[in-house]
FIKOLZA-1660 file (N, C-alpha, C; in steps of 0.1 Angstrom, whole numbers, plus 5000, padded with zeros to 4 digits):
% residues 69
   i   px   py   pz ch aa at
   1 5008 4988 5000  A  X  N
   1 5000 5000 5000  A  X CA
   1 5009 5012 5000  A  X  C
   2 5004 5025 4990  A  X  N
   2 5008 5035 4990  A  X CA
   2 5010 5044 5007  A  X  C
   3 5019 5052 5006  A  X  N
   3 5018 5066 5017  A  X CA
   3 5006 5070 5016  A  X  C
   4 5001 5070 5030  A  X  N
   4 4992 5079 5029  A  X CA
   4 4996 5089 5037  A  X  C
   5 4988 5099 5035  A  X  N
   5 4990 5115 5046  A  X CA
   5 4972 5118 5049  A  X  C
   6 4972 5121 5064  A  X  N
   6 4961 5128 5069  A  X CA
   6 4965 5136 5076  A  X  C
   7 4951 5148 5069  A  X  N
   7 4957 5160 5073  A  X CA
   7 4943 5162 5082  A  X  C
   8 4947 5171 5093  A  X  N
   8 4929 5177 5096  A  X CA
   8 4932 5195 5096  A  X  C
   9 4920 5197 5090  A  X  N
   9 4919 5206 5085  A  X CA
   9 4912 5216 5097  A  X  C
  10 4916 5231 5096  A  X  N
  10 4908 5239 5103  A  X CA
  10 4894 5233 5108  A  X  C
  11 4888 5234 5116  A  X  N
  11 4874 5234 5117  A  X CA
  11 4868 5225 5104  A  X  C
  12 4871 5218 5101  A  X  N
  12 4873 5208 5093  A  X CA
  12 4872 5194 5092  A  X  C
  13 4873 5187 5081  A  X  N
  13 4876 5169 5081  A  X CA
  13 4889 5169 5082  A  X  C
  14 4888 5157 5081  A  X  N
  14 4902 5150 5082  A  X CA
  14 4903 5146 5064  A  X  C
  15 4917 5150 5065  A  X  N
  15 4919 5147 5044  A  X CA
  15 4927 5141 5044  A  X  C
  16 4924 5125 5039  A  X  N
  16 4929 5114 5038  A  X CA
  16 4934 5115 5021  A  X  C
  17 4949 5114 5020  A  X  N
  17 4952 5112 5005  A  X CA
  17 4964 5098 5006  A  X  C
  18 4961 5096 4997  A  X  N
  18 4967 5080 4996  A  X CA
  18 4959 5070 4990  A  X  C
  19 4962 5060 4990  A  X  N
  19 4957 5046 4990  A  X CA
  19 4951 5040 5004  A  X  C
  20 4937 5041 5009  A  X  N
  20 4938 5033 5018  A  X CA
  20 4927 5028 5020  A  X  C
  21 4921 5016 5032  A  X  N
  21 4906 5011 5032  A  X CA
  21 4904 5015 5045  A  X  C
  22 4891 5017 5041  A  X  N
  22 4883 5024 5049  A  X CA
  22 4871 5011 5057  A  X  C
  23 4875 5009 5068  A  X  N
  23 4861 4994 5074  A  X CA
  23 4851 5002 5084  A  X  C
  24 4841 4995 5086  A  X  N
  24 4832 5002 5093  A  X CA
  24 4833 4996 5107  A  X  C
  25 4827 4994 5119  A  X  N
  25 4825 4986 5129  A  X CA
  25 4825 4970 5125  A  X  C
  26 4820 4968 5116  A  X  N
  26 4816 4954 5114  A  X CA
  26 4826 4948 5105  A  X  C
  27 4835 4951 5097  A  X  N
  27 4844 4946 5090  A  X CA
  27 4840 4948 5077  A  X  C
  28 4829 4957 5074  A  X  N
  28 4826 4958 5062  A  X CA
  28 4835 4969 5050  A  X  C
  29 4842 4973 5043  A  X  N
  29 4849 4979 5038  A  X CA
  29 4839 4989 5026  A  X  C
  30 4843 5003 5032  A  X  N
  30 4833 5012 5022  A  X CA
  30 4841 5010 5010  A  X  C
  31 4832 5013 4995  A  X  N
  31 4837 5013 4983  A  X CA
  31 4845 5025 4982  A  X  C
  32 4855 5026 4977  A  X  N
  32 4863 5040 4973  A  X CA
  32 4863 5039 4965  A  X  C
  33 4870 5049 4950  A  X  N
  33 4874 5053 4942  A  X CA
  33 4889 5051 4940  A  X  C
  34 4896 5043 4937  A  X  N
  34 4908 5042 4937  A  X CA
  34 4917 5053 4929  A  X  C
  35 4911 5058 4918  A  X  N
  35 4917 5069 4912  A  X CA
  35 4911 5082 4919  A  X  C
  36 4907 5084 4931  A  X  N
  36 4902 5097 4936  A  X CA
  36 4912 5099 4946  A  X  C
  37 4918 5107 4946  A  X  N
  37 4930 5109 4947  A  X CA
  37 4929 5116 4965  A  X  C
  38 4920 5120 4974  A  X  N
  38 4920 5121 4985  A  X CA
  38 4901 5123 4988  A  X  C
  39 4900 5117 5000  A  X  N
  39 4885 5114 5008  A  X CA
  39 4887 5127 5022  A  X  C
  40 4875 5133 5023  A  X  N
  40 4873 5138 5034  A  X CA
  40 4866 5130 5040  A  X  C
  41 4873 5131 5053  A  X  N
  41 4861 5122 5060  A  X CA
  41 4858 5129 5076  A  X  C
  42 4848 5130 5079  A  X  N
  42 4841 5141 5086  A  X CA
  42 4842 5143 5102  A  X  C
  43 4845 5152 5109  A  X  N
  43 4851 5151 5124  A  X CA
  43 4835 5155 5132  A  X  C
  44 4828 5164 5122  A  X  N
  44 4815 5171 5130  A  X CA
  44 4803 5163 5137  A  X  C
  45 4799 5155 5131  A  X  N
  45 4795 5145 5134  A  X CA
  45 4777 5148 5127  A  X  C
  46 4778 5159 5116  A  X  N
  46 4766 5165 5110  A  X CA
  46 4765 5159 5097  A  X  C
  47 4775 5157 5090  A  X  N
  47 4777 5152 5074  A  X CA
  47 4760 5142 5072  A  X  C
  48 4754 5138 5061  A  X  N
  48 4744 5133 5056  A  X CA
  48 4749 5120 5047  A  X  C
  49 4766 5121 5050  A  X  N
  49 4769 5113 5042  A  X CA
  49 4780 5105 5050  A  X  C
  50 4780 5103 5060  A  X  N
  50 4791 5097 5070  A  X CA
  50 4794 5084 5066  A  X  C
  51 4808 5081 5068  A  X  N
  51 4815 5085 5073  A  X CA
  51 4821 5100 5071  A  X  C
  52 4817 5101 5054  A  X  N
  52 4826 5110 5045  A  X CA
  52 4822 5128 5048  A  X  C
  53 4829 5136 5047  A  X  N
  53 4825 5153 5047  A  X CA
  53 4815 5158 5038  A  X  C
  54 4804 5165 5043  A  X  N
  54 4795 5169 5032  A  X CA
  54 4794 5181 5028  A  X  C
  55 4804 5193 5039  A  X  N
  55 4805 5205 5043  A  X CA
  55 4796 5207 5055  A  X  C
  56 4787 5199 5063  A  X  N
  56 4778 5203 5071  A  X CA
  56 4787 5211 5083  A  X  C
  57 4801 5210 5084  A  X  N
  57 4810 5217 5097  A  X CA
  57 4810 5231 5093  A  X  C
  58 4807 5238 5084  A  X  N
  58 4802 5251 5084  A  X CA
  58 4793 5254 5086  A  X  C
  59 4781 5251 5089  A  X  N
  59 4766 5254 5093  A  X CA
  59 4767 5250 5110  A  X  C
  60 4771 5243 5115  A  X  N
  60 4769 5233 5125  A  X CA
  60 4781 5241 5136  A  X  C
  61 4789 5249 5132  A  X  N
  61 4795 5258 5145  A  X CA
  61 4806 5248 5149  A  X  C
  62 4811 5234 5139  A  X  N
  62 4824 5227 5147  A  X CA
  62 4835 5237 5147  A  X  C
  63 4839 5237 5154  A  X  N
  63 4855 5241 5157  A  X CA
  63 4865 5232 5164  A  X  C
  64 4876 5232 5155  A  X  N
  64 4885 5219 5163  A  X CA
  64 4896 5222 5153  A  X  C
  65 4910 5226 5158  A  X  N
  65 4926 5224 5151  A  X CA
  65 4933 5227 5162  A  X  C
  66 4931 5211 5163  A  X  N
  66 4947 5205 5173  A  X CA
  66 4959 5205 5164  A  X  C
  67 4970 5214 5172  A  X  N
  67 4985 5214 5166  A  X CA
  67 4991 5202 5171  A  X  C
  68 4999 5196 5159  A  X  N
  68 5007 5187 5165  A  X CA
  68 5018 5190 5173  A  X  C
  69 5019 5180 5192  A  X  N
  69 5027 5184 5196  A  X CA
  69 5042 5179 5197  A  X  C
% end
């Protein structure tokens, strides 16, 4: 498997670029895009489309950027 990098973004998702699988609780593996080149995937817990980012963290008042220490 490729590098991946996750980044989290301002008030934001998390931006997953790379190659990677994604499983749910159960062992079930979401379908990805293998040529889609990075996934948000959502910290707010508002998205309509969860796991993944829908933009709902602008309406919904999340705020969250933890610096790495």
């Amino acid at each position: 498997m490729a590098d991946v990098k996750i980044t989290t973004r301002p008030n934001g998702p998390l931006l997953v670029e790379g190659a990677f699988t994604l499983v749910d609780s159960q062992g079930n593996e979401f379908k990805l895009d293998p040529d889609k080149p990075a996934y948000a995937l959502c910290r707010c817990g508002e998205s309509k489309n969860l796991p993944f980012c829908d933009g709902s963290h602008k309406a919904c008042g999340f705020e969250a950027d933890q610096p790495a220490r």
